[in-house]
VONU-185287 format. One record per atom (N, C-alpha, C): z negated, x negated, y negated; residue in one letter. Coordinates in steps of 0.05 Angstrom, whole numbers, padded with zeros to 5 digits, always signed. Atoms other than C-alpha are relative to their C-alpha. Example, Ala and Ser with C-alpha at 12.3 -4.5 7.8 and 13.67 -1.06 7.14 Angstrom:
BEGIN
+00000-00018+00024A-00156-00246+00090A+00000-00018-00024A+00001+00016+00024S-00143-00273+00021S-00014+00015-00022S
This chain:
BEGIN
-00013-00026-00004X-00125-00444+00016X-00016+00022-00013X+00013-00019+00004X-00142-00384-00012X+00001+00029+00006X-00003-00023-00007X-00159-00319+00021X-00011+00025-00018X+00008-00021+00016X-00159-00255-00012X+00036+00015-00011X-00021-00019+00006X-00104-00218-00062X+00010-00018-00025X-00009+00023+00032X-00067-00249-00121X+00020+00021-00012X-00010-00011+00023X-00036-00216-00179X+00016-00009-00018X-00022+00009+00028X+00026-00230-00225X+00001+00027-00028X-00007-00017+00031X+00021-00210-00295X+00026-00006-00011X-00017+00019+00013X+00083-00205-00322X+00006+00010-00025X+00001+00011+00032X+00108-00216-00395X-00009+00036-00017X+00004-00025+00030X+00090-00174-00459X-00024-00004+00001X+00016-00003+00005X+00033-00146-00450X-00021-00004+00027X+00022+00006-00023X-00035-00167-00413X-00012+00030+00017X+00005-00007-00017X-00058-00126-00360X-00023+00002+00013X+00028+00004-00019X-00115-00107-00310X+00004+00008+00020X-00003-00005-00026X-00123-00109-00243X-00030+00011+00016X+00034+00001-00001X-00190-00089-00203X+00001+00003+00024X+00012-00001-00021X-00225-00088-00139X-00016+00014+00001X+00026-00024+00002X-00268-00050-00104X+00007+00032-00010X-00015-00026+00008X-00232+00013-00134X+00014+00009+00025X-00022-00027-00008X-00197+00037-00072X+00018-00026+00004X-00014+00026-00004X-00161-00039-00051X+00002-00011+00027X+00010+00000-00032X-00152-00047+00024X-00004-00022+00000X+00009+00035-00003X-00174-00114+00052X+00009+00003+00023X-00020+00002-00013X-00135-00153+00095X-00023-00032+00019X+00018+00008-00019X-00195-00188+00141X+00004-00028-00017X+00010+00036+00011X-00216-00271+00131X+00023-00018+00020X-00029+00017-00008X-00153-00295+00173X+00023-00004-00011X-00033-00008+00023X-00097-00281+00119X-00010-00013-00019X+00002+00021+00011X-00092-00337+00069X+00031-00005-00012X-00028+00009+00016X-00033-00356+00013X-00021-00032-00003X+00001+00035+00003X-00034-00436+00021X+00002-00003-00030X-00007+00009+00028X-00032-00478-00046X+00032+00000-00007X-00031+00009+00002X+00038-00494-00033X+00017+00026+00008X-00012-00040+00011X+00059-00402-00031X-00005-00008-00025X+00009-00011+00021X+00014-00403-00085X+00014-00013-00036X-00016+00008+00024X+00044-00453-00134X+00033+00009+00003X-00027-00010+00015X+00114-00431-00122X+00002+00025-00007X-00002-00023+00010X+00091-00363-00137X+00005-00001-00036X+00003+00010+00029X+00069-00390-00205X+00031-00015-00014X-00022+00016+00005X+00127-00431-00213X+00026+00021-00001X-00015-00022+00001X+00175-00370-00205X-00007+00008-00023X+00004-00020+00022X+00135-00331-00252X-00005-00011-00020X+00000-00003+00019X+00138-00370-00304X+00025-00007-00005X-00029+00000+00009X+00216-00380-00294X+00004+00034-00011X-00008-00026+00004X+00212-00305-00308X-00019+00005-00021X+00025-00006+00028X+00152-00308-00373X-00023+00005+00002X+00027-00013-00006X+00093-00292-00329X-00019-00030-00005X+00025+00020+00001X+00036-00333-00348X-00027+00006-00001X+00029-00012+00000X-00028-00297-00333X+00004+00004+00028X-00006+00000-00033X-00042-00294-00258X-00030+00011+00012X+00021-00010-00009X-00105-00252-00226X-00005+00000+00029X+00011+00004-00031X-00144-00266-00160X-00019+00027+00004X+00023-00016-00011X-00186-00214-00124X+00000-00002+00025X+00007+00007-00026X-00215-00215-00058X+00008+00024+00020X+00024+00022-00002X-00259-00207-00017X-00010-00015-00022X+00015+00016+00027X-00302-00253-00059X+00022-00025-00006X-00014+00024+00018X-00252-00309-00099X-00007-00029-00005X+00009+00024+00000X-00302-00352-00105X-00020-00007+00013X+00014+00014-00027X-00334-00362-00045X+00008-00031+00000X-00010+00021-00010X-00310-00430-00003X+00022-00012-00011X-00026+00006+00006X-00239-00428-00033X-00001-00004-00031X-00004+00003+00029X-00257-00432-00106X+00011-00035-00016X-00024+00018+00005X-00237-00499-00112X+00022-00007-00001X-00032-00007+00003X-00170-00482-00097X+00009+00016-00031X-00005-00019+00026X-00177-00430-00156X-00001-00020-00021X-00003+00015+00017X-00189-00488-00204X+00016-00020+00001X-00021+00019+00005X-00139-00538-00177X+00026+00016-00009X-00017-00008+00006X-00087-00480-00188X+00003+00005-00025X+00018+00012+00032X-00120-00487-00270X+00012-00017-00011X-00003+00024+00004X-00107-00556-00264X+00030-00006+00002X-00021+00003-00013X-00034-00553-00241X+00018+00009-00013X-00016-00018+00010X-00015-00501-00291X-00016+00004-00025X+00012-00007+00024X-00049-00509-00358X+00014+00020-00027X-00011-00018+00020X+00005-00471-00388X-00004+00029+00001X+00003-00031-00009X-00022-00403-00350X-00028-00001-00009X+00023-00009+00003X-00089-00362-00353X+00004+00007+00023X+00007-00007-00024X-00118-00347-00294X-00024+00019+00002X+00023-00026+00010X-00174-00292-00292X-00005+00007+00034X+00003-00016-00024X-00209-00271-00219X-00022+00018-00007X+00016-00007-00002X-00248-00215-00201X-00026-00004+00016X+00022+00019-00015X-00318-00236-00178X-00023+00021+00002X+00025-00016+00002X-00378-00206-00155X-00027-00018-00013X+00012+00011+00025X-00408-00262-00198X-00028-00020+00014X+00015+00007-00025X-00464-00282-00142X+00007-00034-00001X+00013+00038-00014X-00444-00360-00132X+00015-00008-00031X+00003+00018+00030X-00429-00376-00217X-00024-00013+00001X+00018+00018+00014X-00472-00435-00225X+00006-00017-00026X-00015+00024+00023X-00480-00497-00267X+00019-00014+00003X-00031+00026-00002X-00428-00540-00233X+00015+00015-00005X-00028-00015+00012X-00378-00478-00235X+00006-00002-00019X-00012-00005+00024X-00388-00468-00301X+00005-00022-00016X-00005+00018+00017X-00379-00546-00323X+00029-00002+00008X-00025-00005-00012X-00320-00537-00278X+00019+00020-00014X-00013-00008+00020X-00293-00485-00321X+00002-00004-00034X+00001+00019+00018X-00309-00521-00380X+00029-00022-00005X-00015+00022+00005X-00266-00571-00362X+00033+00004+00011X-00021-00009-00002X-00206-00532-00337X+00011+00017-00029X-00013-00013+00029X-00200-00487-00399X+00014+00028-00002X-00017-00024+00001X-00163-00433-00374X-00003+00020+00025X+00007-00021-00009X-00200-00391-00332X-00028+00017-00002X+00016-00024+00012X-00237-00333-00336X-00009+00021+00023X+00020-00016-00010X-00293-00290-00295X+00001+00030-00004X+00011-00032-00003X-00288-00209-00286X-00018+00005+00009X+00013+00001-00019X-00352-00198-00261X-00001+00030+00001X-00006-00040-00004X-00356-00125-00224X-00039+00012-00003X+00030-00013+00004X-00420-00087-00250X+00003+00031+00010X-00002-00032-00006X-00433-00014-00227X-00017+00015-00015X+00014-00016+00021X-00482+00008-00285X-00031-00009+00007X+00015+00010+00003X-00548+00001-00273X-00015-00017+00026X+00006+00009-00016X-00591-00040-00234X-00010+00012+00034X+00000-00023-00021X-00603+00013-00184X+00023+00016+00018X-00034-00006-00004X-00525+00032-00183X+00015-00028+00015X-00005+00017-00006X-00508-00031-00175X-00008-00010+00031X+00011+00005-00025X-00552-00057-00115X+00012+00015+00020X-00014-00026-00027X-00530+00009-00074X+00020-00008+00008X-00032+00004-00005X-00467-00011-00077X-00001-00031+00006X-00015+00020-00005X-00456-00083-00072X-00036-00016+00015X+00022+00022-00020X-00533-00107-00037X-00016-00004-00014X+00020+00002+00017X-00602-00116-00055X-00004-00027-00015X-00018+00028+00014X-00602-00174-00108X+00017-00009-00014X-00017+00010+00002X-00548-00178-00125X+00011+00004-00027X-00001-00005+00029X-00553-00144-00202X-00005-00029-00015X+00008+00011+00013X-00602-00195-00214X+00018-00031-00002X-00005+00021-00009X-00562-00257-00190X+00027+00007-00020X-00018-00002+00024X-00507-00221-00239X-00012-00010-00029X+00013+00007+00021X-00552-00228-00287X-00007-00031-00014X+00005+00027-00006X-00567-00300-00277X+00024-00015-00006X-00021+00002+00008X-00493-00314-00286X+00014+00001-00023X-00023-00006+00031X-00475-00284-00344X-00022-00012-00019X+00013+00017+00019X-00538-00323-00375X+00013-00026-00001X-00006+00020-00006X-00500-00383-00355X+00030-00001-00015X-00026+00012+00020X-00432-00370-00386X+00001+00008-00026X+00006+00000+00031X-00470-00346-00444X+00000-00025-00015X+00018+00023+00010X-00509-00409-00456X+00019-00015-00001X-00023+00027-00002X-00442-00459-00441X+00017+00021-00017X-00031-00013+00022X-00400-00401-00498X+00027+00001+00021X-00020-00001-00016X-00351-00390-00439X+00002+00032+00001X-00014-00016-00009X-00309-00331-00432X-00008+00015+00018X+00001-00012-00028X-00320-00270-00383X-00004+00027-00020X+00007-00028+00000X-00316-00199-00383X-00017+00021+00020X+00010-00025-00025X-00340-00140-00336X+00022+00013+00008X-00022-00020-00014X-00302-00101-00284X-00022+00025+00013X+00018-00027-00007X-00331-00033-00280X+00023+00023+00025X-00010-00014-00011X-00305+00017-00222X-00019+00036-00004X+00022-00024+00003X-00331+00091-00244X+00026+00024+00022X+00003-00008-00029X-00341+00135-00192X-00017+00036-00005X+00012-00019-00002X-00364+00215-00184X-00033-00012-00009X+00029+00010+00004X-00434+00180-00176X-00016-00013-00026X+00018+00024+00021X-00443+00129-00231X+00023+00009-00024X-00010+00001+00030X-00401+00158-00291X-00020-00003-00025X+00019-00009+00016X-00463+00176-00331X-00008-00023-00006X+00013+00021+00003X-00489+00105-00325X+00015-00017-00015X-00021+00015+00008X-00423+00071-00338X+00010+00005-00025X-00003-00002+00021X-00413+00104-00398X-00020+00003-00020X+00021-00001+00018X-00472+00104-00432X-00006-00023-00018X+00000+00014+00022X-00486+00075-00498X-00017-00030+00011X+00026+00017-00015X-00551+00030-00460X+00021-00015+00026X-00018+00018-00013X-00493+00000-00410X+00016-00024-00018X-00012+00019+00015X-00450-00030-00466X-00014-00012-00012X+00007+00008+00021X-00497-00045-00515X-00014-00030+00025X-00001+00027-00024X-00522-00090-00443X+00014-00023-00003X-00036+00033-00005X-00455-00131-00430X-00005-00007-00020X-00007+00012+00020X-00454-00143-00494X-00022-00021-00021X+00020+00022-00005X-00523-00179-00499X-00001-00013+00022X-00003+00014-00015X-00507-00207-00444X+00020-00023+00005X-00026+00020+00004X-00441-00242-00474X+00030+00007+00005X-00041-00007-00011X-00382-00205-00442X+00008+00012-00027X-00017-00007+00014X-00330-00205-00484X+00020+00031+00008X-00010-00026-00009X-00289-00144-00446X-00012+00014+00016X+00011-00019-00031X-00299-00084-00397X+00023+00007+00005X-00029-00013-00007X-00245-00063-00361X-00002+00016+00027X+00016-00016-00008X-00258+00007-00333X+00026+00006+00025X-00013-00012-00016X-00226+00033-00265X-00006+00027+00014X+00006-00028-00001X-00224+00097-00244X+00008-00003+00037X+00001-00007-00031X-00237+00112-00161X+00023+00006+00003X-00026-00004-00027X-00176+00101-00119X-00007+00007+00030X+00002-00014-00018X-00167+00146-00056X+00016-00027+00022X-00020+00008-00014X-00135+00089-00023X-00013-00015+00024X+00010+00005-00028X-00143+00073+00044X-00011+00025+00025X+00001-00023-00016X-00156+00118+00111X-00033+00004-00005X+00029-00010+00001X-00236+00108+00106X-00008+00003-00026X+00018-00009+00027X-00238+00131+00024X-00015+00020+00004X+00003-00021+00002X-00281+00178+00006X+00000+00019-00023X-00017-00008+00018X-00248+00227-00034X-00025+00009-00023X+00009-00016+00012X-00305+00257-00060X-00025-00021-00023X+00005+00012+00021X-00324+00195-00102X+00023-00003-00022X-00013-00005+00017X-00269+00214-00139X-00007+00018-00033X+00008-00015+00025X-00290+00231-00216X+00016+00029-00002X-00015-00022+00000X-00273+00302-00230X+00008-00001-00035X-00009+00002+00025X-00234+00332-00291X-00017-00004-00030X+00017-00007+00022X-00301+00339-00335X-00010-00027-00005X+00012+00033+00003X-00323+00259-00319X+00018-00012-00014X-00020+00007+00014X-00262+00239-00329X+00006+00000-00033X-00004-00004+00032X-00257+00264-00398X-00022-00011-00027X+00023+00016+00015X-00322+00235-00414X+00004-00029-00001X+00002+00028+00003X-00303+00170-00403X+00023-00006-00016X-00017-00003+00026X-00244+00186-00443X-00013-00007-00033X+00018+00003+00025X-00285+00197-00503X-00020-00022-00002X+00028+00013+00005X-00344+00143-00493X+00023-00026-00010X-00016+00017+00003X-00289+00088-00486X+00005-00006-00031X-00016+00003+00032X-00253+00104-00548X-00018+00001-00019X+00024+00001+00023X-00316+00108-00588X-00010-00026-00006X+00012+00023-00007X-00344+00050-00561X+00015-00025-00010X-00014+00022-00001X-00280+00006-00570X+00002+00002-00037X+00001+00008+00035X-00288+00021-00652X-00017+00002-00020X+00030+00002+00006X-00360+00015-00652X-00019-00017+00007X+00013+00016-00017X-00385-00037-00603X+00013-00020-00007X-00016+00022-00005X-00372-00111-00602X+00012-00014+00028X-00010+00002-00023X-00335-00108-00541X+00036+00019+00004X-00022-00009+00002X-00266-00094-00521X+00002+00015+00032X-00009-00024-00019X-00260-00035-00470X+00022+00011+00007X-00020-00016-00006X-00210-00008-00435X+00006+00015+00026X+00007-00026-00026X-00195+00046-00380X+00043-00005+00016X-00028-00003-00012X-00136+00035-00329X+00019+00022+00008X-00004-00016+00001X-00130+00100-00326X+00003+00018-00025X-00008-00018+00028X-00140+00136-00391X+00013-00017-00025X-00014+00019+00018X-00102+00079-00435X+00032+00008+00005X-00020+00001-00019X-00033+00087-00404X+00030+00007-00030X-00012-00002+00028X-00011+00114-00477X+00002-00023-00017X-00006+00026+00012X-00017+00043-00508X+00023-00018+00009X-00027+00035-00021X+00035+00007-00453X+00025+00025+00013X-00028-00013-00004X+00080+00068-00447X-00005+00015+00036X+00012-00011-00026X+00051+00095-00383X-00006-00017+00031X+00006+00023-00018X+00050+00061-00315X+00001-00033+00006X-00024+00030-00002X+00058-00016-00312X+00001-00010+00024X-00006+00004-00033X+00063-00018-00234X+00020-00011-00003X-00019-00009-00020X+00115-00031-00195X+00027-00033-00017X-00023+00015+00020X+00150-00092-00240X+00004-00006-00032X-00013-00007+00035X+00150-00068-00304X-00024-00015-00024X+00012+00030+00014X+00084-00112-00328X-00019-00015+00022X+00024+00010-00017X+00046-00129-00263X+00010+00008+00028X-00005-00010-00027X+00051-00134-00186X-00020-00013+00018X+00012+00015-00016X+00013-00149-00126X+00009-00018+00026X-00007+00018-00027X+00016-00197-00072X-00022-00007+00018X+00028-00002-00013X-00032-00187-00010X-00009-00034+00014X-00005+00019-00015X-00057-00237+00031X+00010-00020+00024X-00022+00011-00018X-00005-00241+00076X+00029-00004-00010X-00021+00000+00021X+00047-00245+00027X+00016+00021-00003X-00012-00030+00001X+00073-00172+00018X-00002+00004-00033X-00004-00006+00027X+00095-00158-00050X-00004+00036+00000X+00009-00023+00003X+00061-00091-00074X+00008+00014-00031X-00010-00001+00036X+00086-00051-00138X-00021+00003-00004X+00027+00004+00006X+00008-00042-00143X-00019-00003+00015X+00025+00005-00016X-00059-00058-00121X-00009+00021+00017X+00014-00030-00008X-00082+00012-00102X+00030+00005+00011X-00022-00019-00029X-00009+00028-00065X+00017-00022+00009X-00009+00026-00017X+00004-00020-00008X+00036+00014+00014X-00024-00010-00017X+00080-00004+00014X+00016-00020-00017X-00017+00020+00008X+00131-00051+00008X+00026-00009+00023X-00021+00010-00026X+00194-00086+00041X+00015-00022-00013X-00002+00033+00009X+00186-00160+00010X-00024-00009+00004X+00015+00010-00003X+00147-00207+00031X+00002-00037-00018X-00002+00024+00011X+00137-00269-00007X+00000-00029+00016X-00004+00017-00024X+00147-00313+00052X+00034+00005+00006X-00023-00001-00004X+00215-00291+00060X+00023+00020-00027X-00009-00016+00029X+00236-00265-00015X-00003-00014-00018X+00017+00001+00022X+00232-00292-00074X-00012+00016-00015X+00018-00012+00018X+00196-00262-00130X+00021+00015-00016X-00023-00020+00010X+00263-00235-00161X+00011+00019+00018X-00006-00025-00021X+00287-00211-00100X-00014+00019+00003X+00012-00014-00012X+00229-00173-00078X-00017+00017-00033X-00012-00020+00024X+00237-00140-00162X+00012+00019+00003X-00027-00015-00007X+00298-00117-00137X+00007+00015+00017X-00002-00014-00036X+00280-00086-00066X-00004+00025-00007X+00007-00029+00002X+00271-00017-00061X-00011+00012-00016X+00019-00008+00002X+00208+00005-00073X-00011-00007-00032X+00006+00009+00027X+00206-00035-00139X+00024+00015-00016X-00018-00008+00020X+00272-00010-00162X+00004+00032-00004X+00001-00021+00010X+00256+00062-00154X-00026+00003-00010X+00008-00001+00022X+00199+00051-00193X+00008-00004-00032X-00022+00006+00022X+00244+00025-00244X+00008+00022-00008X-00010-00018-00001X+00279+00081-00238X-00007+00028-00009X+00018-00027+00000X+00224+00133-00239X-00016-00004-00026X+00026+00005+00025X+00182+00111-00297X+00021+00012-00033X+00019-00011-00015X+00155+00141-00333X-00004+00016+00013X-00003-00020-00020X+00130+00177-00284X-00015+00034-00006X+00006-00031+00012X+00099+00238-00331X+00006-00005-00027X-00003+00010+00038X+00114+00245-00411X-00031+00003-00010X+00032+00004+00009X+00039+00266-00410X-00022-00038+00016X+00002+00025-00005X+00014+00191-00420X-00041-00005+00007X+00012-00006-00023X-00054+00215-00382X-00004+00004+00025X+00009-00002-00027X-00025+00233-00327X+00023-00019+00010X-00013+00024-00006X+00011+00156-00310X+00011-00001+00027X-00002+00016-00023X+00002+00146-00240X+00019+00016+00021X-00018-00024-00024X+00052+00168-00187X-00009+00000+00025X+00008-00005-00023X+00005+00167-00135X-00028+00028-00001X+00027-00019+00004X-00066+00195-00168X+00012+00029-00020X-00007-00028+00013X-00030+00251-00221X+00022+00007+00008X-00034+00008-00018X+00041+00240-00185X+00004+00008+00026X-00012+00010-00030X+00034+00246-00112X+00017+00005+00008X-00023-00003-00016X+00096+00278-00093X+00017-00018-00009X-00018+00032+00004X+00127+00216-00135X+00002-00014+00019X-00001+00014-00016X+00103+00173-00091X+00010-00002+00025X-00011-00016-00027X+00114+00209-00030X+00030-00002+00002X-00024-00003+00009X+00185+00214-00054X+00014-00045+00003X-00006+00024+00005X+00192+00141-00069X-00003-00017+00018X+00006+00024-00018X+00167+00102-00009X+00014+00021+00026X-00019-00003-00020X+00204+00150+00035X+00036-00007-00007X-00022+00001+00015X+00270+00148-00002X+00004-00037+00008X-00008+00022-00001X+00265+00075-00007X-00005-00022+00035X+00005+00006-00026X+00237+00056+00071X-00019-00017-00007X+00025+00024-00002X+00178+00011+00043X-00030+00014+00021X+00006-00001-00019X+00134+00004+00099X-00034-00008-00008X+00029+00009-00003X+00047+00004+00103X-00004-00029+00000X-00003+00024-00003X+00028-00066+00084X-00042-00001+00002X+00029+00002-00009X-00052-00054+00097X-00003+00000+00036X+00000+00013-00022X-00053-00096+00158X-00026+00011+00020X+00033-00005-00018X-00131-00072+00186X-00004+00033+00007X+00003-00026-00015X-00112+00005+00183X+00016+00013-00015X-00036-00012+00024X-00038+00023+00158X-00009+00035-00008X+00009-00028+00006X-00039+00089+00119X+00028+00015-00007X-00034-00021+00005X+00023+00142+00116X-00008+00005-00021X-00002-00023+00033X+00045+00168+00044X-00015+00017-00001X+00010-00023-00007X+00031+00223+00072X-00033+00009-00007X+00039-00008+00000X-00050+00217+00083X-00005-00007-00026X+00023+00004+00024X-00061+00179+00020X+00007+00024-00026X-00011-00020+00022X-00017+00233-00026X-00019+00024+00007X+00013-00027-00011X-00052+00290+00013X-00022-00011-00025X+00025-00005+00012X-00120+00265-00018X+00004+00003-00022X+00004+00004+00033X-00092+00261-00094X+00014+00025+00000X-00015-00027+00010X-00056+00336-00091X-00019+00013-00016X+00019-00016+00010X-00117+00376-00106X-00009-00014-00029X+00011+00004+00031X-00146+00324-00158X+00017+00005-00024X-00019-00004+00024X-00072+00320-00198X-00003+00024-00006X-00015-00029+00011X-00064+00394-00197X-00029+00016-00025X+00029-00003+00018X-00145+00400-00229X-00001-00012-00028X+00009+00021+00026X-00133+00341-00276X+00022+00015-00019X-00025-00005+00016X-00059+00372-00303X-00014+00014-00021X+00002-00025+00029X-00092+00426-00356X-00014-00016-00017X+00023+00020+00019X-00155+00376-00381X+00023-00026-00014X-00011+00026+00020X-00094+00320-00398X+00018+00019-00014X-00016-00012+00016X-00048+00370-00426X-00022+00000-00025X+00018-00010+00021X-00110+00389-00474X-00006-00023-00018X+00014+00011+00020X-00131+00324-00493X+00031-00022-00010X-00021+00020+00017X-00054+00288-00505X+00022+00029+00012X-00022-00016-00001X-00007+00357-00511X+00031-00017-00002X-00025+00000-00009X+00063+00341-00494X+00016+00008-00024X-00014-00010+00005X+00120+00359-00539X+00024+00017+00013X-00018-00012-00019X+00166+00414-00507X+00018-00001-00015X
């Protein structure tokens, strides 16, 4: 069994998902069996999805065996979890060797000092230790960075990438602080001046570095603005609640009693449909973080209901916290991607 969060990529274009950004967790009793999990897969690739993302809790704790028989079961997909990278050894990695088709995000927070704070003392170096390992076996893996009020400066700095990238990661894939959940705290929220820096380091970086970067937030102009909600990616918690994204739990399909088309078609997904995009300025994507009265609009309208089981959150509270930042960020994205009127 595997407990935690699971992710459908679906067709076109690939996608990122992340943790740790602002992702509620849904305690160590909630669990999608093998036999949810392959007919999830099995759906989505009657529909073209063949990329499929795990995040936790940790992925590859106890249950990681499950993560490689679902590898084994489906060599026609990619599979990709996010990891805090901590239990990659040598058997894992002969074990991915011999599956072929999965792939390691490991979550870094910048430096070794950034890092520890946040995720435990140790626990940089034991990153470290890892990514020597799927160096040395030429295996696949990127970084999952979450930047934060606190650690922008670190996360973008030339002395971060030029790191990963002696260290073997092929990608970074940058997330920007989600307010989500009742215990965020808002005020690790990057402001409009961080923000813009990581605008700029990114795009420098991605045609200067040997690494492929990207920002879930300030990219949004490459894929046409949000790909929530259906339109290239969805979530599914671990109680089976179909989510149009990771960062906004509301829904009214559950993958226990829906299929995977149906719960497309429910509400909450089809006035995203509906609504997208949800700004022409392709900075400001999100209809929760530059958007909130979108959202607000959309999950009342449609009746999708709190699916963060450990401490439900009203529209209401989580939109409250993103008013002030959208209405700060609106002039800095007008400036750096003007609009046509």
């Amino acid at each position: 069994m595997y407990r935690g969060q699971f992710f459908l990529i679906l067709p076109v274009h690939v996608t990122f998902i992340a943790q740790d950004a602002g992702t509620a967790e849904y305690g160590h009793k909630l669990n999608l069996d093998l036999e949810t999990i392959d007919s999830i897969v099995k759906q989505g690739k009657e529909l073209g999805t063949y990329m499929y993302i795990y995040t936790g809790g940790e992925p590859l704790g106890p249950q990681k065996g499950s993560l490689l028989r679902y590898c084994e079961m489906n060599p026609d997909c990619e599979f990709l979890s996010f990891t805090n990278g901590t239990l990659i050894d040598e058997e894992f990695c002969q074990e991915m060797l011999r599956v072929k088709n999965f792939v390691p995000a490991i979550s870094l927070e910048g430096s070794e000092e950034a890092n520890d704070g946040r995720r435990g003392e140790g626990v940089y170096q034991k990153v470290m230790h890892a990514m020597e390992l799927l160096k040395a076996h030429k295996l696949p893996f990127g970084v999952s960075t979450c930047y934060t009020s606190a650690n922008v400066d670190s996360v973008s700095s030339e002395e971060f990438f030029d790191h990963i990238i002696d260290c073997g990661a092929l990608f970074v894939w940058f997330f920007h602080y989600m307010p989500t959940g009742n215990d965020a705290v808002v005020e690790l929220m990057p402001n409009p001046q961080q923000r813009e820096k990581m605008y700029h380091k990114i795009r420098e970086y991605r045609s200067t570095k040997a690494i492929f970067g990207m920002d879930f937030q300030n990219d949004a102009q490459y894929v046409g603005g949000c790909i929530a909600g259906g339109r290239r990616y969805l979530h599914i918690n671990a109680n089976g609640d179909v989510d149009p994204c990771v960062f906004i739990h509301y829904s009214n399909a559950n993958i226990y009693e829906n299929t995977l088309l149906e719960a497309l078609k429910s509400p909450i997904f089809m006035a995203y449909h509906d609504g997208q995009p949800f700004n022409e300025n392709m900075l400001r994507p999100c209809p929760m973080l530059e958007n909130p009265q979108k959202l607000r609009k959309m999950v009342e309208e449609s009746g999708a209901k709190s699916t963060d089981l450990q401490s439900p959150e009203s529209v209401e509270h989580l939109c409250a916290k993103c008013d002030a930042y959208a209405e700060h960020w609106a002039p800095k994205a007008e400036e750096l991607f003007p609009v046509k009127k």
